[in-house]
C-alpha positions in Angstrom: 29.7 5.5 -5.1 26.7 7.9 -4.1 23.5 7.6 -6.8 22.2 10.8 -6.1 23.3 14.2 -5.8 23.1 15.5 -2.1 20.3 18.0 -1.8 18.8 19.8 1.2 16.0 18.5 2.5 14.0 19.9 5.2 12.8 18.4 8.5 9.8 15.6 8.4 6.8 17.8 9.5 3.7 16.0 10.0 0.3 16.9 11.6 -0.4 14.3 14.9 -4.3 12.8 15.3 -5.1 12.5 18.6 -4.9 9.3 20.6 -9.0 9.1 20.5 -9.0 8.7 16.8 -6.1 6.6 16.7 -7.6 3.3 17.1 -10.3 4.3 14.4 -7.6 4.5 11.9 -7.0 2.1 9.1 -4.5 -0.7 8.9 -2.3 -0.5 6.2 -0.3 -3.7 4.5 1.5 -3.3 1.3 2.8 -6.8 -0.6 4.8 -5.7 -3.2 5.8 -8.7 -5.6 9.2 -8.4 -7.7 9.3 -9.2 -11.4 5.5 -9.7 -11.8 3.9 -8.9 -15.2 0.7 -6.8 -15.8 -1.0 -10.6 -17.3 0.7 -12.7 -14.6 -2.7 -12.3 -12.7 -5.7 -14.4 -14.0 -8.6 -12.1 -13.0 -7.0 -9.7 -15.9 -5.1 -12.2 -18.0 -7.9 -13.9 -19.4 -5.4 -16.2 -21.9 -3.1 -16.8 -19.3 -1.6 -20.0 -17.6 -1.2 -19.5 -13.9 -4.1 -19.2 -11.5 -3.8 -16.4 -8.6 -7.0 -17.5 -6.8 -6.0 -15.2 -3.7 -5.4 -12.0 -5.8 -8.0 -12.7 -7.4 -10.3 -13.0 -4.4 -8.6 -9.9 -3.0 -9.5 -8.0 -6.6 -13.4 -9.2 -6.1 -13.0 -7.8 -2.6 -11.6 -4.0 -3.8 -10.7 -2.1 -6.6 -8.2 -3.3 -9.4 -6.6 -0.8 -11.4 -5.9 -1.7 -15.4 -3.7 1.2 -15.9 -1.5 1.2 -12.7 2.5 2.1 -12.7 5.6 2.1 -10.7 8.4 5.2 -11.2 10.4 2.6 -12.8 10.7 -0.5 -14.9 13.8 -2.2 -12.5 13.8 -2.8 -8.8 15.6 -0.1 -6.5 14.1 3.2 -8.2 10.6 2.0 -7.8 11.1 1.0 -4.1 12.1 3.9 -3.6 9.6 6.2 -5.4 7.3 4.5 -3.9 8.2 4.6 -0.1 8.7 8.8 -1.0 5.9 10.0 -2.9 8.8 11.3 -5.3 9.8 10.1 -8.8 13.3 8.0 -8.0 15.2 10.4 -11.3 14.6 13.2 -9.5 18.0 11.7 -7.3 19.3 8.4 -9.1 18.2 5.8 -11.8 20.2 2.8 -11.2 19.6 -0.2 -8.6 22.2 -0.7 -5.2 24.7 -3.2 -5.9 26.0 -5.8 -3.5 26.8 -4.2 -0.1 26.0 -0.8 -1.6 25.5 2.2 0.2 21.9 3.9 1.1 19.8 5.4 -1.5 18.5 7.9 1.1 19.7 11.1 2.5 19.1 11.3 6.7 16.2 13.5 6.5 14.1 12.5 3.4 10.1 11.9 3.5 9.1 8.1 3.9 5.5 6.5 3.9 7.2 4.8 7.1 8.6 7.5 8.8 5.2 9.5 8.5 3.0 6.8 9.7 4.9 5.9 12.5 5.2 9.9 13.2 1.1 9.7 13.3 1.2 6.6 15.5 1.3 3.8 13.1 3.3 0.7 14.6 5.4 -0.1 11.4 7.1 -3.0 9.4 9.3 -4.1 6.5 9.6 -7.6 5.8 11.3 -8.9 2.8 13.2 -7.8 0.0 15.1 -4.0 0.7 17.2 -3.7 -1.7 17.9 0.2 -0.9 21.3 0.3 0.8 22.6 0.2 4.0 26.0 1.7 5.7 28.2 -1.7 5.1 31.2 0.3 5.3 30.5 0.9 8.8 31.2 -2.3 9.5 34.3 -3.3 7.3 37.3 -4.5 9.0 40.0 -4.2 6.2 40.3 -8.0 5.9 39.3 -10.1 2.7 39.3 -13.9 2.8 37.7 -13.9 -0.9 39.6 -16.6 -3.0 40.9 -15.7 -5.6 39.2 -15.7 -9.1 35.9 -14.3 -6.6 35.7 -10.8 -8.8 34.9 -7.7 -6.7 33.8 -10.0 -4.0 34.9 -9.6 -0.3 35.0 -12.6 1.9 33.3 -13.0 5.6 36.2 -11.3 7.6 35.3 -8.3 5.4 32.8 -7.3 8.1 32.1 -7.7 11.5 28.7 -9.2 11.6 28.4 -8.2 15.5 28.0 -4.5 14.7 24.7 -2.8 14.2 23.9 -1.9 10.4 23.5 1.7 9.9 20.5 3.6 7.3 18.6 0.8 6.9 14.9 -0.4 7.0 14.7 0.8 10.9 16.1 4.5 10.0 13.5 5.3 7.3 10.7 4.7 9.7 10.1 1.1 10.3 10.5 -0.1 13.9 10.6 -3.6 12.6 12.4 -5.2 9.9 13.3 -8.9 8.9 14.6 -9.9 5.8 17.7 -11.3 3.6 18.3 -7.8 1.9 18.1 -9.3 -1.4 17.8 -12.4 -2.5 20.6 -12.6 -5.0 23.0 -10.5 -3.4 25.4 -10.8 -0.1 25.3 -11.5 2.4 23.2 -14.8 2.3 22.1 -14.4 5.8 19.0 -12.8 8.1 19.1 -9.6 9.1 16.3 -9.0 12.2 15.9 -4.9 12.6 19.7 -3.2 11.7 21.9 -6.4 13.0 22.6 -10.2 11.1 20.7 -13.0 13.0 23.7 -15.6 12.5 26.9 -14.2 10.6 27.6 -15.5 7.3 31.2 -17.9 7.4 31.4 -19.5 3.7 31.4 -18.1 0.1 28.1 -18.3 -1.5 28.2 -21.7 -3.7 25.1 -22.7 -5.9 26.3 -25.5 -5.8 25.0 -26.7 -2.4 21.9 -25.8 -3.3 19.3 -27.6 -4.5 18.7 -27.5 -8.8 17.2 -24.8 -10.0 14.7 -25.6 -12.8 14.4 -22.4 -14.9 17.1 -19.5 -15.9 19.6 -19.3 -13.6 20.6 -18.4 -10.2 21.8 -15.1 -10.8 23.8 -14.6 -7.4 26.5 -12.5 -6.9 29.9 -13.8 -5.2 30.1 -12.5 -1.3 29.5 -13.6 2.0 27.2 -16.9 2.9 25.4 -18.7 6.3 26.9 -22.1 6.0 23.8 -24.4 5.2 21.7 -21.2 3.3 18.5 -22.2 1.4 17.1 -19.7 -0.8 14.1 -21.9 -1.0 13.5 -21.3 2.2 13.4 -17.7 1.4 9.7 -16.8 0.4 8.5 -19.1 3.1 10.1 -17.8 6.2 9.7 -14.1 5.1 5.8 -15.3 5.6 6.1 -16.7 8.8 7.2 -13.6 10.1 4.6 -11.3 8.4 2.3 -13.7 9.6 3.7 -13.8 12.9 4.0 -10.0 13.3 0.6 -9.3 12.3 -0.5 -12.2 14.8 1.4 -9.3 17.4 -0.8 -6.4 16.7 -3.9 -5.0 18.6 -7.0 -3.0 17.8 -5.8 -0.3 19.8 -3.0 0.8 17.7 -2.9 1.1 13.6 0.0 -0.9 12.1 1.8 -0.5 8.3 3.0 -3.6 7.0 5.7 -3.4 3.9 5.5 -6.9 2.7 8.5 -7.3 -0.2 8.1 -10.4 -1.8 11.7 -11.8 -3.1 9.2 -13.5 -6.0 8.8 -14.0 -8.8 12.3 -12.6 -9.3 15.2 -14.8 -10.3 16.0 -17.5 -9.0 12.8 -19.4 -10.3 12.9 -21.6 -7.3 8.9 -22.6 -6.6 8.6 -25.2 -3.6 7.9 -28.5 -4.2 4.0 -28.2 -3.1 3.5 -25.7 -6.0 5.4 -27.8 -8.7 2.9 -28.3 -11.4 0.2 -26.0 -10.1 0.2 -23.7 -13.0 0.2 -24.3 -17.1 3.2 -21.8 -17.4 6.5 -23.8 -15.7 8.4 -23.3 -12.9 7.9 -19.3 -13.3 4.1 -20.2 -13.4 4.1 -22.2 -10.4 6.9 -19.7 -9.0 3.9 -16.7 -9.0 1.4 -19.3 -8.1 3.5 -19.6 -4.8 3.5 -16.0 -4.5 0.0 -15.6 -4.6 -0.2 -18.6 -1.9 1.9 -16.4 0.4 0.0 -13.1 -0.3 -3.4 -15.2 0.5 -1.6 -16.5 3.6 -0.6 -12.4 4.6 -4.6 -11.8 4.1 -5.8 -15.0 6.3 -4.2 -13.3 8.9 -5.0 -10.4 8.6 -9.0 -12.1 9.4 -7.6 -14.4 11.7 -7.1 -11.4 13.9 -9.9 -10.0 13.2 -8.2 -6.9 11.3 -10.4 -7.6 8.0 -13.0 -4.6 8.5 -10.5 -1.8 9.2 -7.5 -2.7 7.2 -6.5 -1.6 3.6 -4.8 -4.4 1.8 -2.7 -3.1 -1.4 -0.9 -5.5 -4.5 1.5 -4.1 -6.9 4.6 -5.1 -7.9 8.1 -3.4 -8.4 8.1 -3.1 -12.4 7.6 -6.1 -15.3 8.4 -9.0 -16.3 12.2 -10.5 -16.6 13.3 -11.5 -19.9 12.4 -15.0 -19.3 9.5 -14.1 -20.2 9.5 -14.0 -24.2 11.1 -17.7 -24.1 7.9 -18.7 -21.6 5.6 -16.9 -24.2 7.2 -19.4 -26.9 6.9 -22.8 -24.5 3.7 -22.1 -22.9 1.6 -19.6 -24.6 1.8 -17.3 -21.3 2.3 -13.4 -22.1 3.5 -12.0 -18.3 2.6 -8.3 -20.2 -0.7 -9.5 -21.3 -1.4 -7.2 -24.3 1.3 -5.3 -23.6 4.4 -4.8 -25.1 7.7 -4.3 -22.9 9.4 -6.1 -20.2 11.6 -5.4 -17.3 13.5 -2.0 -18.0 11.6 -1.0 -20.4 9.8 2.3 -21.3 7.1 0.8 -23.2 4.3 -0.2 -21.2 4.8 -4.1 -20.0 8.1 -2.3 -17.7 6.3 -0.4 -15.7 2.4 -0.8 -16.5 1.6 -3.3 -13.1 -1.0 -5.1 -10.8 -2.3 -2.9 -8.8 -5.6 -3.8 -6.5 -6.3 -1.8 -3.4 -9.1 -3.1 -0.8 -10.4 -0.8 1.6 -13.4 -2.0 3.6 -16.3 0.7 3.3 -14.2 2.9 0.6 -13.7 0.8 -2.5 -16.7 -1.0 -3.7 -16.1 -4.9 -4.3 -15.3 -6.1 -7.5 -14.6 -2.6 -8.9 -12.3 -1.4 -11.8 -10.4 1.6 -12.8 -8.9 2.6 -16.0 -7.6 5.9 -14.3 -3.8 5.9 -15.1 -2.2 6.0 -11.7 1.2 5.6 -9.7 2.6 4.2 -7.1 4.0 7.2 -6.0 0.4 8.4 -5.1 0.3 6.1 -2.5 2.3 8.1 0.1 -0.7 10.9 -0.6 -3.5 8.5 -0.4 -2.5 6.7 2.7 -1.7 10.1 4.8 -5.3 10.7 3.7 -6.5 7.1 5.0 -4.4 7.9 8.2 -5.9 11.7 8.5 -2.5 13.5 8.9 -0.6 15.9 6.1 2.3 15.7 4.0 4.0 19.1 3.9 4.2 20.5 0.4 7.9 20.5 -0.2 7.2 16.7 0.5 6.0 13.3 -1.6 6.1 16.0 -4.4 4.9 13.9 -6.9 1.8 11.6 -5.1 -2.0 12.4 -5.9 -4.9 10.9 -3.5 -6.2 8.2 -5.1 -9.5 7.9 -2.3 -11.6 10.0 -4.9 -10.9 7.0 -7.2 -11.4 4.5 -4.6 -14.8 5.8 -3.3 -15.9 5.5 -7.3 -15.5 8.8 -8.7 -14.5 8.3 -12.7 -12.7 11.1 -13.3 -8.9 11.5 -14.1 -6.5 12.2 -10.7 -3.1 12.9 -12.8 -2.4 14.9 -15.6 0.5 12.9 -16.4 2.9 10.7 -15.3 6.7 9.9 -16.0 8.6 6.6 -16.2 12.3 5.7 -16.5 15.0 3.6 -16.5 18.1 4.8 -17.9 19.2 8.4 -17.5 18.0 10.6 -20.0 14.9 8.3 -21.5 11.9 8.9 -20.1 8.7 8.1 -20.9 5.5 10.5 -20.5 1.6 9.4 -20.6 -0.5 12.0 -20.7 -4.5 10.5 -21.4 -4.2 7.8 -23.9 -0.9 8.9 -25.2 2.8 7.7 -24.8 5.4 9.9 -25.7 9.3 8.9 -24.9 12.1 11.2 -26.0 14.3 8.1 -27.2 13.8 6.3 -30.6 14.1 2.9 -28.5 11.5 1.7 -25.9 14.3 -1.1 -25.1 13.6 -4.7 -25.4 12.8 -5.6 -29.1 9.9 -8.3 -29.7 10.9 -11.9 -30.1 9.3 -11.8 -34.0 11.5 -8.6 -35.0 14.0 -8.8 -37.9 17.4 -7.9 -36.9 16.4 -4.0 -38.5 13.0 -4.4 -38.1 12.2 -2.0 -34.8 15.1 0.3 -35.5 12.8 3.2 -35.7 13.8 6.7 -37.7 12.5 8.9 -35.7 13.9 11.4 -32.8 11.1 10.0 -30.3 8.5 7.6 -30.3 4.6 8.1 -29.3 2.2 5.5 -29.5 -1.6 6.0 -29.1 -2.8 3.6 -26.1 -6.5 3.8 -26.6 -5.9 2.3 -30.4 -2.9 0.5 -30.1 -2.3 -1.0 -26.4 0.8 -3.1 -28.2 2.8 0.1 -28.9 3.3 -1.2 -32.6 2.6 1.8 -34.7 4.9 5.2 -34.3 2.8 8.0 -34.8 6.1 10.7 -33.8 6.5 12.3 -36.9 2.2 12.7 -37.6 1.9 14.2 -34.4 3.9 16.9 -34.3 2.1 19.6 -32.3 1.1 16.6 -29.8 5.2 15.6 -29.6 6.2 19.3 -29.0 3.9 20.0 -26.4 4.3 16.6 -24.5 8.1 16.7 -25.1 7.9 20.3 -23.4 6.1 19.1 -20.6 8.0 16.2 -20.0 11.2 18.4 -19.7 9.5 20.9 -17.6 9.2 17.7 -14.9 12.7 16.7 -15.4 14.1 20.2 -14.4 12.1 20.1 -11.4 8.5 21.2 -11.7 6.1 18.6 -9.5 3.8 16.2 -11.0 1.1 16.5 -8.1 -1.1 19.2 -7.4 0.1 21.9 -4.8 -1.4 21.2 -1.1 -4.4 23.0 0.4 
């Protein structure tokens, strides 16, 4: 089943730089961590449990941003928005299911496919988790046993064939990763074919004990022998190991998707213990390992002076996290209210540190609201080319930010989840046109956050927690942002019009 609504999109038009400037331009590497709360990082969790020494080091190094978003508060949306400069409910709102189908359309805008158009060599390792063409490759055979609901078998596909829209037809001329890390196939997939076909049903039960929450896989296709703790390690090998390829003479873009801290919780043994917040604690304290081991390399090759090294992560915390808030005292959302999925703050509100050598002054903050949709903007910008206007409609440059300037870039921006919520900030203000922001806190009554009112808006600047509805004594301030908000919805940009 199609998430989005075909649309005509025009041809990828983007201005070249000549092969002089080439070599002067920027490096770009993107790790983008899945599940990780807005107070997961120590530099601006002050009360929390789990050291990040590495993105800490990297935050002393750039610019961290206390007010940064993705499109979404789940997974596939935000990948997308981000990788297209567009807000994902402009086309679809939900995530891609085992073996589902692309989320892109042939010709849509990419931060890849522009990059590599300005002659970026390009990368994604990791997590996808945007669809590919599996039903290219289905043989009408199912060896699923039975009780295995909505689960095909390995004869289901033959694993030979070359996987069509994936990674490598958005713009990337390298990919490695397992997909997903809790859906099938449970297998490595090396640019658009399966290293070594899957031959068993997954079984968690040959794995080794997981010590929080729980696996979380879905039935389908597994390599006999898989380890999904060897997951996070061996996706930084091969960052590691493709970075180790490149050469001053040509920039490179490298999409680093951590599977972490995601579900499963499954931390390797050297990082048992290495936080004060359990296995989730020492899951991100692994994750930060591997981000400081993406970073050595980048030095190692001698790539630290011209490269831009960007953090975020995909959306917030899982819902673990209340029950970890209760054993440990650690708040993944910080002071914010709102998990994973959610339209208040904690869903979408995300780290977010950018550090560009001779652009963003070490050890610098800004409380600018921003997106990661304005990536796509601000690294066409760092890689001196254009993004036509009909393109990345939604992405501001960030480098006024990044070379200090104080000043507001957005006039607004829009999260979602489900269709028809949404979420608009405009300054210090949160309007959402549903009376529910999703997850209610752990101390609520079973009534107790069962608000009245058509809408909810919250002012940020006096009340970061989202705890007091100020909808029905703002009612100008509702109308006008509620007008705005629909005004996006049926079309209208967020982002300035192009010179």
């Amino acid at each position: 089943m199609k998430l989005f609504s075909p649309k005509i999109i025009l041809p990828l038009a983007i201005t070249a730089i000549s092969s002089a400037a080439l070599a002067q331009r920027p490096n770009i590497v993107l790790i983008f961590a899945d599940d990780m709360g807005h107070g997961d990082i120590s530099c601006q969790n002050p009360n929390g449990k789990i050291p990040t020494p590495n993105l800490d080091k990297l935050a002393s190094q750039g610019m961290r941003f206390t007010d940064g978003h993705s499109s979404s508060g789940i997974c596939t949306p935000s990948r997308f928005a981000l990788l297209t400069g567009q807000h994902h409910w402009r086309k679809f709102h939900g995530i891609v299911g085992s073996f589902g189908e692309s989320v892109f359309e042939p010709d849509d805008f990419t931060i890849a496919k522009m990059l590599s158009e300005s002659g970026y060599n390009t990368a994604a390792i990791g997590k996808w988790h945007l669809g590919w063409n599996w039903k290219s490759l289905e043989t009408g055979k199912n060896d699923a046993p039975e009780g295995a609901k909505n689960a095909q078998g390995p004869a289901a596909y033959d694993w030979s064939k070359p996987i069509p829209m994936g990674p490598l037809d958005q713009g990337f001329d390298y990919y490695f990763g397992d997909g997903t890390i809790n859906f099938p196939p449970y297998c490595w997939i090396e640019n658009d074919k399966v290293v070594e076909p899957p031959t068993v049903m997954m079984d968690t039960d040959t794995f080794k004990p997981i010590p929080e929450g729980r696996w979380e896989f879905r039935p389908g296709p597994m390599l006999d022998g898989w380890d999904p703790y060897k997951v996070l390690p061996t996706l930084t090998d091969k960052a590691v190991e493709w970075i180790g390829k490149q050469t001053a003479e040509k920039p490179f873009f490298l999409y680093f998707a951590l599977p972490s801290p995601h579900a499963p919780i499954i931390p390797n043994d050297e990082y048992v213990g290495k936080s004060q917040a359990g296995p989730y604690g020492d899951f991100v304290y692994e994750s930060d390992a591997m981000a400081g081991r993406i970073i050595k390399a980048i030095e190692d090759k001698g790539f630290a002076d011209n490269t831009i090294v960007i953090f975020s992560a995909d959306n917030g915390p899982e819902g673990y996290a209340y029950d970890r808030l209760k054993k440990t005292n650690h708040n993944s959302s910080g002071e914010l209210r709102g998990l994973k999925r959610d339209l208040y703050e904690g869903g979408h509100r995300v780290p977010f540190i950018i550090s560009w050598p001779g652009k963003t002054k070490a050890g610098s903050v800004s409380n600018q609201t921003i997106s990661q949709v304005d990536l796509a903007a601000t690294f066409a910008a760092a890689a001196g080319t254009t993004i036509p206007n009909d393109k990345a409609i939604d992405s501001h440059d960030l480098t006024p930010l990044l070379a200090g300037e104080d000043k507001p870039i957005r006039k607004s921006t829009v999260q979602n989840t489900k269709p028809k919520a949404f979420a608009l900030r405009s300054g210090d203000w949160l309007y959402m046109n549903t009376n529910s922001g999703f997850t209610r806190r752990p101390d609520a009554t079973k009534n107790g956050e069962d608000y009245k009112t058509k809408g909810l808006l919250f002012n940020l600047k006096d009340d970061l927690g989202q705890q007091n509805n100020l909808f029905d004594s703002e009612p100008e301030r509702v109308e006008r942002m509620d007008k705005e908000l629909n005004e996006y919805i049926d079309g209208k940009r967020t982002a300035p019009t192009r010179p």
